[in-house]
C-alpha positions in Angstrom: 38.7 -3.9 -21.0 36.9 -3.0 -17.5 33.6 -4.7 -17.5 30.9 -2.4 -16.8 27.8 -4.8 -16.7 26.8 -8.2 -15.9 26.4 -8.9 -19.9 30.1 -7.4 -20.7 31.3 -10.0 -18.3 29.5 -12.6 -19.9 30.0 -12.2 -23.3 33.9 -11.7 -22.2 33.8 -15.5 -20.6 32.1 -16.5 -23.9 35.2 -15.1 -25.6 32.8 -13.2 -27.9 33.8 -10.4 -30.3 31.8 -7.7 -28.4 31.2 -4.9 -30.2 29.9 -2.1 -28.5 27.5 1.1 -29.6 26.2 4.2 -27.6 23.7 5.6 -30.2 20.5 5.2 -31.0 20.4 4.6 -34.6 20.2 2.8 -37.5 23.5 3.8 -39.0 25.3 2.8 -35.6 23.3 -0.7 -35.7 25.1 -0.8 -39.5 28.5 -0.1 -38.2 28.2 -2.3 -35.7 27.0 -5.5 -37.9 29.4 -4.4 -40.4 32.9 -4.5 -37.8 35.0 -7.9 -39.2 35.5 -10.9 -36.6 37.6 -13.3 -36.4 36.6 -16.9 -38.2 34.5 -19.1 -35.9 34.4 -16.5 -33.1 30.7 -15.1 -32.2 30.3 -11.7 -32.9 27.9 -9.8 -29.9 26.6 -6.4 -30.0 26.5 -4.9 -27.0 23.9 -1.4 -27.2 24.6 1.1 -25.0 20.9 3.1 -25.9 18.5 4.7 -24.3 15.1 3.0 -24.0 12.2 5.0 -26.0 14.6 7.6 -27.1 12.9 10.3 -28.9 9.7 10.1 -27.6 8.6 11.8 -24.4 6.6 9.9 -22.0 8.6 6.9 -22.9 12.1 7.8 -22.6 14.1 6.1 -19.7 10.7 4.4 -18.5 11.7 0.5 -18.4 8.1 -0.3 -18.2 7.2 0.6 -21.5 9.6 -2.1 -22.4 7.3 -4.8 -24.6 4.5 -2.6 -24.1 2.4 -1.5 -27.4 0.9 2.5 -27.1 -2.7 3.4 -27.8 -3.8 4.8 -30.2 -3.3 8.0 -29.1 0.4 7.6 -27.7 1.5 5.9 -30.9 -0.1 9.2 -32.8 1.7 11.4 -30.3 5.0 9.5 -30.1 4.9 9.3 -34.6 4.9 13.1 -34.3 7.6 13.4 -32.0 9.7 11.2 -33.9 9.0 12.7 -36.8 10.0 16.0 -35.8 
């Protein structure tokens, strides 16, 4: 495996079970959670996702990261979700 990130490289020294996703979405989380490990080895997730996907003015914007919207962005960002 080449190790692409700081947290590949530490779940690799943790001898973890890494699993690793690129989508953003549920069924992928499924898949994911669902992928057998060996007995007594921790199983780690690693998501490759895009932060805010599917909403506009917080796609790829880090700071919206633990941040709750306004009334009016969550109204604007339900609607863009919802299509």
């Amino acid at each position: 495996m080449i190790v692409r990130t700081q947290y590949e490289a530490d779940l690799t020294a943790l001898k973890a079970a890494l699993v690793e996703m690129g989508q953003n979405s549920a069924d992928a989380v499924e898949a994911a959670l669902s992928k057998p490990t060996m007995p007594g080895k921790p199983k780690a997730i690693l998501a490759h996702t895009v932060k805010g996907k599917g909403v506009s003015f917080m796609e790829n914007q880090v700071g919206w990261h633990g941040k709750a919207p306004n009334a009016e962005q969550r109204d604007q960002a339900l609607k863009e979700l919802e299509g």
